[in-house]
C-alpha positions in Angstrom: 113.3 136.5 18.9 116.2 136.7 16.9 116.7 135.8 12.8 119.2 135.7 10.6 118.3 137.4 7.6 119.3 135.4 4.1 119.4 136.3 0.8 119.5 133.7 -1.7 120.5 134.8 -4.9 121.9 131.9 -8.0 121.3 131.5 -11.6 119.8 128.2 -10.2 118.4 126.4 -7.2 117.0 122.7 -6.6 115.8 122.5 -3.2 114.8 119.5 -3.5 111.9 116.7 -3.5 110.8 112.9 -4.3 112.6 111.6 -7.2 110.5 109.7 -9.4 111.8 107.7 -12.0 114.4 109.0 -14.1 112.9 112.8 -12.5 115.2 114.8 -9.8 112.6 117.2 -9.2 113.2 120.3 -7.2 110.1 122.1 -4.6 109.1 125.9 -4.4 111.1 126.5 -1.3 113.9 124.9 0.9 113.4 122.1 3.3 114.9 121.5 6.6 117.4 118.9 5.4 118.7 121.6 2.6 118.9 124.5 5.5 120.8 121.9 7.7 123.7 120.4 5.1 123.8 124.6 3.8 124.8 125.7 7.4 126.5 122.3 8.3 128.7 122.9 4.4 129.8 126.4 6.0 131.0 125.1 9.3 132.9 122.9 7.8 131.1 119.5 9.4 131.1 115.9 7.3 128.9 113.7 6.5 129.3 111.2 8.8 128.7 113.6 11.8 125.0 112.2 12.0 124.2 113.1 15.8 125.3 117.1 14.9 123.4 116.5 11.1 120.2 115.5 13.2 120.5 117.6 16.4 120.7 121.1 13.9 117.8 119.5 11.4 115.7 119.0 14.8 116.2 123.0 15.7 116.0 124.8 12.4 112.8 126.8 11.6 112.5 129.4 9.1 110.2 131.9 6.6 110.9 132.3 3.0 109.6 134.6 0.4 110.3 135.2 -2.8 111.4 138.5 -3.7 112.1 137.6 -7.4 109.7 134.5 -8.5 111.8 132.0 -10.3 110.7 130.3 -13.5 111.3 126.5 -14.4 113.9 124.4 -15.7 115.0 121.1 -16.8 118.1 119.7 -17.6 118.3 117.0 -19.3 121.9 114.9 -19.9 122.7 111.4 -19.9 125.8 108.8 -18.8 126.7 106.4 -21.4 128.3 103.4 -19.5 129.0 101.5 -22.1 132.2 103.8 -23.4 135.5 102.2 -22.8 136.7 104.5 -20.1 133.5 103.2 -18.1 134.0 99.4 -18.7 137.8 99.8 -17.9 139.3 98.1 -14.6 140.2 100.4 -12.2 137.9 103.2 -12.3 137.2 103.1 -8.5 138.8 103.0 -5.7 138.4 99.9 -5.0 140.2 98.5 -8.5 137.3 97.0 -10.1 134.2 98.8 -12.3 131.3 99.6 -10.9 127.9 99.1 -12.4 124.4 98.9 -11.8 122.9 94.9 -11.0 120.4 93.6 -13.7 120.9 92.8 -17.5 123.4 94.4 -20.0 121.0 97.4 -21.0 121.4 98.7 -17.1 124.7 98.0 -16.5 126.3 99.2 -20.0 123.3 101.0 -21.4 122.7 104.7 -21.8 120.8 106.3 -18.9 118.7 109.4 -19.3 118.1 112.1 -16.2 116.0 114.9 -15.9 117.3 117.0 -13.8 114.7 120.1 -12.2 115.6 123.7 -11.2 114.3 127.0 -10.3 116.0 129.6 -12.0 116.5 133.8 -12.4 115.0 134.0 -8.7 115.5 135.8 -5.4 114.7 134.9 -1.9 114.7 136.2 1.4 114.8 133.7 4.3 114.4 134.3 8.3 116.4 131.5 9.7 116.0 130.8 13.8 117.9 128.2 15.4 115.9 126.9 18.7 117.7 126.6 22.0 121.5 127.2 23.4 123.3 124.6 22.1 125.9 124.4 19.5 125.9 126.0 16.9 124.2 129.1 17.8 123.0 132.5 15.5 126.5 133.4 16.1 128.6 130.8 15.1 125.9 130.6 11.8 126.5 133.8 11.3 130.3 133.7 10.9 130.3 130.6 9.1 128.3 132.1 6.5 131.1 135.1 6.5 133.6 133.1 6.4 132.6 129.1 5.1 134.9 126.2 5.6 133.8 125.3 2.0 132.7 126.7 -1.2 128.6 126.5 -0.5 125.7 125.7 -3.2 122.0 126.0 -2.6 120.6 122.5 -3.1 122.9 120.7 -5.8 126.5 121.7 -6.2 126.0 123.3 -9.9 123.6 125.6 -8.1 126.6 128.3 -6.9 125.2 131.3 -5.0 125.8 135.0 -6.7 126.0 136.9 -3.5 127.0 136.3 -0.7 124.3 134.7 2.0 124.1 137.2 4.5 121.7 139.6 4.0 124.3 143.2 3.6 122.4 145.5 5.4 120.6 143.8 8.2 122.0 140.2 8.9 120.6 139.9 11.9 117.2 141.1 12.9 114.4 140.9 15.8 110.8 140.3 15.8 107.5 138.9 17.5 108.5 135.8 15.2 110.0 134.5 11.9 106.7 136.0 9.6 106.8 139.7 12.0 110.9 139.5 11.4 110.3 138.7 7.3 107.4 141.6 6.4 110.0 144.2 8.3 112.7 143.5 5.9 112.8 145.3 2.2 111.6 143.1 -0.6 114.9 143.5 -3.2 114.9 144.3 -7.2 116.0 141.7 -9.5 119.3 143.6 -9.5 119.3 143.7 -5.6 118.0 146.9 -5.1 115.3 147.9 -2.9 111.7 147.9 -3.9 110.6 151.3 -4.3 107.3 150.6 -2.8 106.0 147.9 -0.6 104.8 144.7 -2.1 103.2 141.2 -1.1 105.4 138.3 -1.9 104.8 133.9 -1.9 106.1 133.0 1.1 105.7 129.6 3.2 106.4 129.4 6.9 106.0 126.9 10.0 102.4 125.7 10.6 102.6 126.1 13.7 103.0 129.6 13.8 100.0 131.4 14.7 100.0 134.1 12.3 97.5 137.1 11.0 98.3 135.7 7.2 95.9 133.2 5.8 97.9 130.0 3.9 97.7 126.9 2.2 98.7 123.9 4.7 100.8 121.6 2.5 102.4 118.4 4.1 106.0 118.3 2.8 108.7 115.5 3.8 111.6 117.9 4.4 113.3 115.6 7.0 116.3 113.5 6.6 117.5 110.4 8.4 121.2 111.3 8.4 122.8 108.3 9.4 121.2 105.9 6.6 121.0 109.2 4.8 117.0 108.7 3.5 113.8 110.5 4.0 112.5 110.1 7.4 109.3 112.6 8.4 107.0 114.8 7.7 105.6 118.2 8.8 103.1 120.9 8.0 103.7 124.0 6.1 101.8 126.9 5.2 102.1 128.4 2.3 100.6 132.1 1.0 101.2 136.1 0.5 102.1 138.0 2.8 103.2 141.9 3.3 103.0 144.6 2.6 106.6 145.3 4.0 104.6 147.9 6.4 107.9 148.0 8.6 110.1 149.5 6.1 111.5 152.6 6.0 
């Protein structure tokens, strides 16, 4: 099979997860519906293509490792809506304020948000699109090159650093996504190669039958595009692998 190779590099990433409460929190590694809007951003699609959105989320699969472990963040900011220039008519589009339902405190009050990131990381990602239809490895491939639109990696304050392609092998072929991974060279913090092999976190399909023992974690990674909510849940495994036997 064939993978594109990724390497995600930002000062920040938020891949995502269950927001609780006043909480945007962000998981270890990226989800399906993240992978789908990155490659759907770079060909240019909208948001109201839902049948393309859903076809692409259904044929994704990937492996990730991080090369570079990130460390935690949280930002925290808030909105005060009470401020003239938030009660003032004409704000929106649609010529009168927006505001949230309920009593005074909600609608005027100041609102507090925790917003969660990973930061100072580096990942590699295999990514495999399944079957013949549109868009293919290809057409991923020179989207990424050459994006219809500035990309992020989760939320737009999380800008990439590098470009997404991997630089030296973009594309690459293997028994499957975890053989395609181990064969390519775990980088430096400064994007570098490793000078010698190492085993890396990593998470990967479920069901893959793989060699590398894992954690099976049930993650909600799926999106209902049209109503644009959290629809599904699959398996995931989760574990080291390597050593980067392969490289040369």
């Amino acid at each position: 099979m064939k993978a594109l190779i990724l390497r995600i590099d930002a000062p920040m990433f938020s891949f995502g997860k269950a927001i609780v409460d006043h909480h945007g929190f962000t998981d270890f590694f990226p989800g399906l519906t993240m992978l789908t809007g990155l490659i759907a951003n770079a060909l240019g699609w909208q948001h109201s293509d839902f049948d393309k959105l859903q076809n692409l989320q259904r044929r994704i699969d990937f492996a990730a490792r991080w090369d570079v472990e990130p460390h935690q963040f949280v930002d925290y900011h808030t909105v005060d809506l009470g401020t003239d220039k938030m009660r003032n008519l004409g704000w929106t589009t649609r010529g009168v304020p927006e505001h949230r339902r309920g009593g005074d405190s909600a609608r005027y009050g100041i609102h507090q948000r925790y917003r969660h990131y990973l930061v100072d990381g580096l990942m590699t990602i295999a990514l495999n699109i399944e079957g013949d239809a549109h868009p293919g490895l290809d057409e991923i491939k020179e989207a990424f090159l050459r994006p219809a639109r500035p990309l992020f990696i989760g939320r737009k304050t999380c800008l990439p650093a590098r470009p997404l392609l991997d630089p030296n092998t973009p594309v690459l072929e293997g028994d499957d996504l975890l053989d395609i991974l181990v064969k390519v060279h775990v980088w430096n913090r400064d994007g570098s190669p490793a000078n010698s092999p190492r085993k890396t976190w990593a998470c990967w399909s479920a069901s893959l039958s793989s060699d590398y023992s894992g954690v099976s974690n049930l993650v909600y990674d799926m999106r209902e595009w049209s109503s644009q909510l959290p629809a599904g849940s699959r398996w995931r495994k989760e574990g080291m692998i390597g050593e980067c036997v392969h490289c040369t």
